[in-house]
N, C-alpha and C positions, 0 to 999 in steps of 0.2 A: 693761123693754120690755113689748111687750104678749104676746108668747109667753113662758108664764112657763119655768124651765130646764128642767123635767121633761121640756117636750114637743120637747130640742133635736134637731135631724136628725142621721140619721148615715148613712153607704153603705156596704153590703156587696156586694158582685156577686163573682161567679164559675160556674165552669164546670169541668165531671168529665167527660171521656172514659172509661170502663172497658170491660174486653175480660176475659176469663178471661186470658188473656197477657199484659196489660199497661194500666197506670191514667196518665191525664196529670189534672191539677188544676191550675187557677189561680184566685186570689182578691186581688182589690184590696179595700181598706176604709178610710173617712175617719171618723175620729172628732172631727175639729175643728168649730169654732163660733164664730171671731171668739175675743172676749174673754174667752168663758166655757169652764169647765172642763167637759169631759161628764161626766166622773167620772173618779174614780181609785180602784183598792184593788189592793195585789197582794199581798193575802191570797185572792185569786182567777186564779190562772193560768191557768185557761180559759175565763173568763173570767166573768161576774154573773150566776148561775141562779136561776130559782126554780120547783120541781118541773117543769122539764125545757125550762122556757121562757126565753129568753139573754133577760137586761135589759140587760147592758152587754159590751161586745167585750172579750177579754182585752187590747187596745192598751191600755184606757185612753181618758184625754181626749186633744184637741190632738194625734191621730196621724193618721198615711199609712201605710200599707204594702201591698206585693204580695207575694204567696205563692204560690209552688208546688212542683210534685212531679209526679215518674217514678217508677214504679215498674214491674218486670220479671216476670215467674215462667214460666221456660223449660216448656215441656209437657213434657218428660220428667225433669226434676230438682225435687225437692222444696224448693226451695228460693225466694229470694223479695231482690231488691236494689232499691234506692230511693235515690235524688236529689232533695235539696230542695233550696232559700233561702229565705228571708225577709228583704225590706230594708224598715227600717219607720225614718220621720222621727219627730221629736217640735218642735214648734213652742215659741217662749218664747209664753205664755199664762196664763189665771189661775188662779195657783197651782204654776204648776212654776218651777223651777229653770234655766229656759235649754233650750235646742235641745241636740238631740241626735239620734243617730242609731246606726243597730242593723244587722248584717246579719252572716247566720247563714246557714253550709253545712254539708248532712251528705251523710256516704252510712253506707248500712246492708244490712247483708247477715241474711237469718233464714231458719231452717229452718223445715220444715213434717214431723209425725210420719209414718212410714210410705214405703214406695217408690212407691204407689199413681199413678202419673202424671196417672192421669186423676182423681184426684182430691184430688191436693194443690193446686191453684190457690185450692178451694173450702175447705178447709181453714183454720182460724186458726192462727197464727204459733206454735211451742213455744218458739224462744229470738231473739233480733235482737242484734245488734254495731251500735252505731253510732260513728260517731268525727264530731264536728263540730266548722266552726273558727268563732270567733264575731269580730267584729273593732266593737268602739264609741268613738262619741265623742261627748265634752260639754263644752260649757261654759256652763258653772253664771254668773248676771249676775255680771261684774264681773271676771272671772278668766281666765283662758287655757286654749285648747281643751284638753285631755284624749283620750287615744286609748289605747286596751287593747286589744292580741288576744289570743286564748288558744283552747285546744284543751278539748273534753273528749268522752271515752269512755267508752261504758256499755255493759252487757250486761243485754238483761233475759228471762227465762223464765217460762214460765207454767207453773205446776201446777195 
């Protein structure tokens, strides 16, 4: 064609409410293009940087999805809880393996160091629990849809 692949479009849009008390976030993103691939690599889970500038969206090519998140932190409790999902399409297109689809919930609870009320909001997180359920399906050309769900739990702390 006459737009060669480099220059293919793509949409990110969203929108952050923040408060010291409380964060809402949503983000829609289209990573498709017709017949062509926008990229793929998921030797990059956050997606294609280069010294600090995003060249390609952790979806990949041939995706949709919307994202968001609540998150809480009571004024008087050091503490901090958060609600997401993620539901993200994957289109049959060039180079993948068939349609698929993704969608991802968590909740997460973290501490914040110290009693300090008035200034744990402000604070970076010292430990988070999270427990998310993931639920997918695919089907690969040729074959019969596929569906998996599964849970998984982590703890993560900072020192």
């Amino acid at each position: 064609g006459i737009i060669p692949q480099i220059s293919l479009p793509a949409s990110v849009a969203g929108v952050e409410l923040a408060s010291p008390v409380w964060d809402v976030a949503l983000e829609y993103a289209e990573t498709r293009s017709g017949d062509i691939l926008w990229y793929t690599n998921s030797g990059f889970p956050e997606g294609y940087s280069h010294e600090g500038w995003l060249l390609g969206h952790s979806l990949g090519g041939g995706a949709e999805a919307m994202t968001g998140q609540i998150r809480w932190r009571p004024i008087r409790w050091a503490v901090e809880t958060g609600l997401a999902f993620q539901h993200v399409t994957w289109e049959q297109s060039y180079g993948s393996q068939g349609p698929a689809e993704s969608q991802v919930w968590s909740l997460s609870v973290g501490g914040r160091p110290g009693l300090d009320h008035r200034l744990a909001a402000q604070s970076p997180l010292l430990w988070k629990v999270t427990a998310e359920f993931h639920q997918e399906t695919a089907q690969p050309a040729g074959e019969l849809e596929t569906r998996r769900d599964w849970w998984r739990i982590f703890l993560q702390w900072e020192i």
